[in-house]
C-alpha positions in Angstrom: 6.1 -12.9 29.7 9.8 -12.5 29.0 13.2 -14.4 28.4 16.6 -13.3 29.5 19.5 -14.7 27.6 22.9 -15.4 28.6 25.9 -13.1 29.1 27.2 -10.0 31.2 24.3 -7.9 29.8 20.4 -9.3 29.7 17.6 -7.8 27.8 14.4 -9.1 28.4 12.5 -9.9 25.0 8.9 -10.1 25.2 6.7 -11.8 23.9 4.6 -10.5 20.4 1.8 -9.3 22.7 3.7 -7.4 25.4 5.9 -5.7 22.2 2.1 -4.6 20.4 3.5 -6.5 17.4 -0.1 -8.3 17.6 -2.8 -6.7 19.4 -3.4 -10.1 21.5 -2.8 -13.6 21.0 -6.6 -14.6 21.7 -7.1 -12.2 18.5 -5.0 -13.6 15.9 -7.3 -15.4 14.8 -10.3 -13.7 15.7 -13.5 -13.2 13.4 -16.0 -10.4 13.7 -19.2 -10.2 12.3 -19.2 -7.4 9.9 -16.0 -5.7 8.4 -17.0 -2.1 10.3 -16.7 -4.0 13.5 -12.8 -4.6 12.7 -11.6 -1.8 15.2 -12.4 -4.6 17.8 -9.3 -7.0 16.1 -6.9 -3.5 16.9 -7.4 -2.9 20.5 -4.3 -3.9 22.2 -5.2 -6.7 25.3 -1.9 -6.3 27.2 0.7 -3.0 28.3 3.4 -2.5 25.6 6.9 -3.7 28.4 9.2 -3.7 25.4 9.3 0.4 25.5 12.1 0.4 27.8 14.2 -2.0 25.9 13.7 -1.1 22.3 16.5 1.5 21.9 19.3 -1.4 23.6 18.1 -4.3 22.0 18.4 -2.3 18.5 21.9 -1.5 19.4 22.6 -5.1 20.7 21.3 -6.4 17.3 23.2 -3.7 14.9 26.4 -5.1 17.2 26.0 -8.7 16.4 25.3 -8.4 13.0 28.6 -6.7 12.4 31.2 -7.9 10.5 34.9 -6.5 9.6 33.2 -6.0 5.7 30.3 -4.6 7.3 31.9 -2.2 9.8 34.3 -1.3 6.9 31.3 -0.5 4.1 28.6 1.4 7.3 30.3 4.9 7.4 30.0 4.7 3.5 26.6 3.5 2.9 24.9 5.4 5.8 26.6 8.7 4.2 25.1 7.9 1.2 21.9 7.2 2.2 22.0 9.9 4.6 22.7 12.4 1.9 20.2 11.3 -0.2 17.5 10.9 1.6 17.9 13.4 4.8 19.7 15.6 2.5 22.9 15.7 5.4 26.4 16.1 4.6 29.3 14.7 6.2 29.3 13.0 9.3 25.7 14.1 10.0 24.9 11.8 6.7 26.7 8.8 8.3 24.9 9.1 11.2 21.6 10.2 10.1 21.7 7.2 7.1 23.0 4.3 9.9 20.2 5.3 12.3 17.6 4.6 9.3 19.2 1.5 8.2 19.5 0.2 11.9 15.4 0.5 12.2 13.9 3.6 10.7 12.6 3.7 7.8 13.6 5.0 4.0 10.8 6.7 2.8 8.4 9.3 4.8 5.3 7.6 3.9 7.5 4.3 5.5 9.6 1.4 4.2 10.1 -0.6 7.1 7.6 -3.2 6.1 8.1 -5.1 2.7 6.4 -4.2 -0.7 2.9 -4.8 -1.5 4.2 -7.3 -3.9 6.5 -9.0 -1.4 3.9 -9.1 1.2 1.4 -10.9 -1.3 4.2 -13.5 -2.0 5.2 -14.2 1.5 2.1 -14.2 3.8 0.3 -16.8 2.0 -2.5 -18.4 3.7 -1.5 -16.5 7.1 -4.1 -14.2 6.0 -6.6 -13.8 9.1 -4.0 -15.6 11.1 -1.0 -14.8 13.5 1.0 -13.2 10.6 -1.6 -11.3 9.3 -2.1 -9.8 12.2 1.3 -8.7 13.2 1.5 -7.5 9.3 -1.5 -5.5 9.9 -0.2 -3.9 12.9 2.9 -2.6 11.4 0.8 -1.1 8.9 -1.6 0.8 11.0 1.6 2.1 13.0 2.6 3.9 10.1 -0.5 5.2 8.2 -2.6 6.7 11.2 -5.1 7.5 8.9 -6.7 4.3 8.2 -10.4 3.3 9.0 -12.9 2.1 7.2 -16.4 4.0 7.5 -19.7 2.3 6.9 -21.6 4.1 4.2 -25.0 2.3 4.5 -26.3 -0.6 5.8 -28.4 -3.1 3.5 -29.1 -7.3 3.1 -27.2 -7.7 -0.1 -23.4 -8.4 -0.8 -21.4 -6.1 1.0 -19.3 -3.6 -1.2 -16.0 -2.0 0.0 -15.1 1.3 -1.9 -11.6 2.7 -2.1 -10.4 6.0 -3.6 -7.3 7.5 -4.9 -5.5 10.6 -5.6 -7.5 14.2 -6.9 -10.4 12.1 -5.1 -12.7 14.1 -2.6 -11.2 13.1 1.2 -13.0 13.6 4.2 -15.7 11.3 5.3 -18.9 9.9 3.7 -19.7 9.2 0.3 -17.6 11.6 -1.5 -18.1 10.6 -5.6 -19.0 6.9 -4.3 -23.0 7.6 -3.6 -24.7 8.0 -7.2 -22.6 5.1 -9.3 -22.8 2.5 -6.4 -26.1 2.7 -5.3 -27.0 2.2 -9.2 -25.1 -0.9 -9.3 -25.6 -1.8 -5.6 -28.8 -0.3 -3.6 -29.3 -2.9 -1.2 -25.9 -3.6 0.1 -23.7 -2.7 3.1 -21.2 -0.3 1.6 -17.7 0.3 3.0 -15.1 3.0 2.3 -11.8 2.8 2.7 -9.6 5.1 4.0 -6.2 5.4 3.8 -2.7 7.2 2.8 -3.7 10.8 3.7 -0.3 12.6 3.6 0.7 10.2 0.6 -2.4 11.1 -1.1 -2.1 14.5 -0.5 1.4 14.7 -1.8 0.7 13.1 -4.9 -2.0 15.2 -5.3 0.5 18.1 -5.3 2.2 16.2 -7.8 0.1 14.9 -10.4 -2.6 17.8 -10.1 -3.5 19.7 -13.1 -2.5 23.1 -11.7 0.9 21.8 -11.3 1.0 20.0 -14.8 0.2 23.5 -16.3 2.4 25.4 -14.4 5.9 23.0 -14.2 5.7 21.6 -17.6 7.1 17.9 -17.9 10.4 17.9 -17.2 9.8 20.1 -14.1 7.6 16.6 -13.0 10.3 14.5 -14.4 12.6 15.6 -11.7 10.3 15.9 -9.2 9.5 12.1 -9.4 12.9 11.2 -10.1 15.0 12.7 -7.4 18.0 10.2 -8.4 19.8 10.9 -11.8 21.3 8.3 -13.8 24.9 10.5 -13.8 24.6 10.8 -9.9 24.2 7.1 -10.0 27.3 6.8 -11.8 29.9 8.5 -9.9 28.8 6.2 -6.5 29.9 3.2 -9.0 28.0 0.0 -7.4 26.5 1.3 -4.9 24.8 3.1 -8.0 21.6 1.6 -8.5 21.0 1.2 -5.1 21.0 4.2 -3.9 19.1 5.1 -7.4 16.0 2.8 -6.1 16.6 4.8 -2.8 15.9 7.8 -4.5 12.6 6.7 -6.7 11.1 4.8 -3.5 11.0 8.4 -1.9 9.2 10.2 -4.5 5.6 11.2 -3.7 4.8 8.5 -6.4 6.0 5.9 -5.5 5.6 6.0 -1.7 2.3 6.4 -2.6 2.0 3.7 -5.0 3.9 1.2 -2.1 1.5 2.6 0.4 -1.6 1.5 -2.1 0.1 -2.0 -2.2 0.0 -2.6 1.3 -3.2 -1.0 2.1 -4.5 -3.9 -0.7 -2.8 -6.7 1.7 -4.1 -5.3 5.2 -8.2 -4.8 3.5 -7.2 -8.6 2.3 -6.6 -9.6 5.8 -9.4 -7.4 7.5 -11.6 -9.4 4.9 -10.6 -12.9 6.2 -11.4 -12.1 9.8 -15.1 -11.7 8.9 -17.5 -14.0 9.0 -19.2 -12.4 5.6 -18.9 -15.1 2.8 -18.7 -12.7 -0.4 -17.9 -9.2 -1.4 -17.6 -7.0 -3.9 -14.2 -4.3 -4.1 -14.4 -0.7 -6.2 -12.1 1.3 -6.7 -10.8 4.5 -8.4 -6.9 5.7 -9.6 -4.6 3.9 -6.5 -7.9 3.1 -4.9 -8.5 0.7 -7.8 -4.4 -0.5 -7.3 -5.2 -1.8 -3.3 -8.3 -3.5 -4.0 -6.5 -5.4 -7.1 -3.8 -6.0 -4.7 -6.5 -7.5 -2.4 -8.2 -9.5 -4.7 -5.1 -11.2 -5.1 -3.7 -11.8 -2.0 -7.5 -13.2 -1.0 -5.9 -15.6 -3.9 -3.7 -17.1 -1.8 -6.4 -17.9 1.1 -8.4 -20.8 -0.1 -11.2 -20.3 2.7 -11.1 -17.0 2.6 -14.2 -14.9 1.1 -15.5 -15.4 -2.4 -15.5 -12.0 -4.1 -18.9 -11.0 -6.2 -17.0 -9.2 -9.0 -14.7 -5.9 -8.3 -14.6 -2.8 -10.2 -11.1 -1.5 -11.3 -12.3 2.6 -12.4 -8.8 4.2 -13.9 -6.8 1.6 -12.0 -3.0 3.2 -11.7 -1.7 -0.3 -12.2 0.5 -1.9 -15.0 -1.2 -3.5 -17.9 0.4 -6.5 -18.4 1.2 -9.8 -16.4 -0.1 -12.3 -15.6 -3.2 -11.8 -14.2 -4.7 -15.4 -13.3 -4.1 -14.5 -8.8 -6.4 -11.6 -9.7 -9.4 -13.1 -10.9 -8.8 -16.7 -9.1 -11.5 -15.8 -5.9 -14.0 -14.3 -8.4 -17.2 -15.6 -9.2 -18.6 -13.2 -12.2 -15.3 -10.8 -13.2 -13.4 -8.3 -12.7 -14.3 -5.1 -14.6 -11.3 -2.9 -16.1 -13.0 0.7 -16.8 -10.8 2.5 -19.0 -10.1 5.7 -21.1 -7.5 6.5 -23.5 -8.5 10.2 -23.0 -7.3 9.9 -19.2 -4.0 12.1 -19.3 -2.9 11.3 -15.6 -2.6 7.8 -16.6 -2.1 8.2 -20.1 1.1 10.4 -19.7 2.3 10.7 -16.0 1.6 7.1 -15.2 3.5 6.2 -18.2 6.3 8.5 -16.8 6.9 7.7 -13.5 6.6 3.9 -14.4 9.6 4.3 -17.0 7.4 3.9 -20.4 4.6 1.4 -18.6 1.4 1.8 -19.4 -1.4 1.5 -16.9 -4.6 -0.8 -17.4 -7.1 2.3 -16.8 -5.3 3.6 -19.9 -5.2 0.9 -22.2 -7.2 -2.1 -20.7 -5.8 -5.3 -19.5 -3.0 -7.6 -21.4 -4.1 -10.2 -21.6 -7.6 -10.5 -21.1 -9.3 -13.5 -19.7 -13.0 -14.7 -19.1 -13.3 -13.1 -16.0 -10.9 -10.1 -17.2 -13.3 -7.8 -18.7 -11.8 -4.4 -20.1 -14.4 -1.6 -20.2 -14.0 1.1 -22.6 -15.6 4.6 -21.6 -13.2 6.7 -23.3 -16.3 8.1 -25.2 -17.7 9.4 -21.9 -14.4 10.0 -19.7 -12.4 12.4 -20.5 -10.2 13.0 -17.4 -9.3 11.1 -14.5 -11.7 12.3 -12.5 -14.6 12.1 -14.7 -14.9 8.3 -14.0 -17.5 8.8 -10.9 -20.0 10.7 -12.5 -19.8 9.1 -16.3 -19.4 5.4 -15.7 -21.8 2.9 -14.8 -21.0 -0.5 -13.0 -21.5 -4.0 -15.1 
């Protein structure tokens, strides 16, 4: 399952199977029944043969991608990026900051795959297909801690559940049990879980013990590791290596991982055969299941969704928000409270002045766009669980 090219020195390149980029090529387009039997879509069918071959095909392909321009600008940019995000000096940057760029990946929580964002644009309708699954893949590589756990069984409309940062981790229902089986008593529920160490990182950054005891500006430069000066003195490399350092911030890793998580539940979705759901989520929670309502968008047999339940959703305000609502059949609820300081001041400064929906409500609002005000009952981010009850 290989092919040898030309030349003094031949590689063998295998095939998507035999490199686990897909689990199997009889499962790319696999369905299962229910979405907690989606473990079944990850077992790999065939031995991994590319493990001997990885580290000298990578150094084949960083060799025939190099130009004179290229070669002349590596030593440069790999010291930069070395020092700024290994923290090396010298030659140890060069080389640390090459080896990244030559298949590692920027960030801890992982880089190597696009943006949520980009990934909503470019898979398309390869949701539940080939491409999803080799996207999905990557993505389970890298966050180890996914699964999705079945909360209860029932006949209704399954629900998934996501949560967010200063949520409860572990297994089981956590804060999901009493404001979902209000709203949803005879359904399957799901819970998603997802970004552990990213989770627990911005925990450590966002959590009220460490907004009382840094103040603002000690947060300030924790989530912005990359000053504007800094940015000047490396000229036009400058804002480069400035989005370098904000990728690598506890936020923002976090908030990419949220993105992607939203793209692979999208996918996992489309390979049931269940016809409708209904997403909730809280904080980032309520970020990856907007990001999989709309990338279910783009999937025109894909499932319907029910309604989904955005509860203090760290995600911008304004856009346009038509791909988000475009597979729902009643609306999407926005729960919101001005009196919600995560959102309503760290949100707003990690985003550079932005505000987020769960602080202010959607912009603009549609028919199926419904913003929720609880601010009368929710007076911190966590307070959402326990105060707010599901339209």
């Amino acid at each position: 399952m290989a092919a040898c090219g030309r030349g003094a020195l031949r590689l063998p390149r295998y095939c998507a199977e035999h490199r686990h980029d897909i689990p199997g090529f009889a499962k790319a387009s696999h369905k299962v029944d229910a979405l907690d039997d989606y473990a079944e879509l990850l077992t790999y069918d065939k031995p991994n043969l590319s493990r001997g071959t990885r580290a000298a095909g990578i150094a084949l392909s960083a060799a025939a991608m190099a130009t004179p321009a290229a070669l002349a600008a590596a030593p440069a940019i790999g010291g930069a990026v070395g020092t700024l995000v290994g923290g090396y000096s010298g030659a140890a940057a060069a080389s640390y900051g090459l080896a990244l760029l030559g298949g590692g990946s920027v960030a801890a929580g992982g880089l190597g795959m696009a943006g949520g964002a980009a990934v909503v644009a470019a898979l398309g309708g390869a949701l539940g297909g080939g491409l999803g699954a080799s996207v999905a893949n990557a993505y389970l590589s890298e966050d180890k801690s996914f699964h999705i756990e079945r909360l209860q069984g029932g006949e209704g409309v399954p629900v998934v559940v996501c949560n967010g940062f200063l949520s409860e981790s572990g297994t089981g229902w956590g804060e999901w049990q009493d404001v979902v089986q209000a709203r949803f008593p005879n359904s399957p529920v799901y819970r998603v879980h997802w970004g552990a160490k990213e989770l627990k990182d911005l925990g450590s950054l966002f959590g009220l013990a460490a907004a009382k005891t840094r103040g603002v500006e000690a947060i300030r430069k924790a989530a912005f590791e990359a000053t504007k000066e800094g940015a000047r003195k490396l000229g036009p490399l400058g804002p480069v290596l400035l989005a370098l350092g904000m990728a690598k911030n506890p936020w923002h890793v976090a908030k990419e991982r949220a993105d992607k998580t939203g793209v692979i539940v999208a996918d996992l979705l489309a390979r049931t055969k269940v016809n409708s759901y209904v997403l909730v989520g809280h904080s980032l929670g309520a970020r990856a299941m907007a990001v999989a309502a709309q990338t279910l968008a783009t999937k025109s047999d894909g499932p319907r969704l029910g309604s989904v339940h955005l509860i203090g959703a760290a995600i911008g305000s304004k856009s346009d928000w038509s791909t988000l609502t475009a597979r729902v059949d009643d609306a999407v609820f926005n729960y919101h409270s001005s009196n919600d300081k995560v959102l309503k001041y760290l949100y707003t400064l990690a985003q550079g002045g932005q505000q987020a929906a769960g602080s202010k409500g959607f912009t603009p609002p549609t028919p199926k766009l419904v913003n929720v005000d609880v601010s009368d009952v929710v007076q911190r981010h966590s307070d959402y669980h326990s105060k707010v009850t599901l339209l």
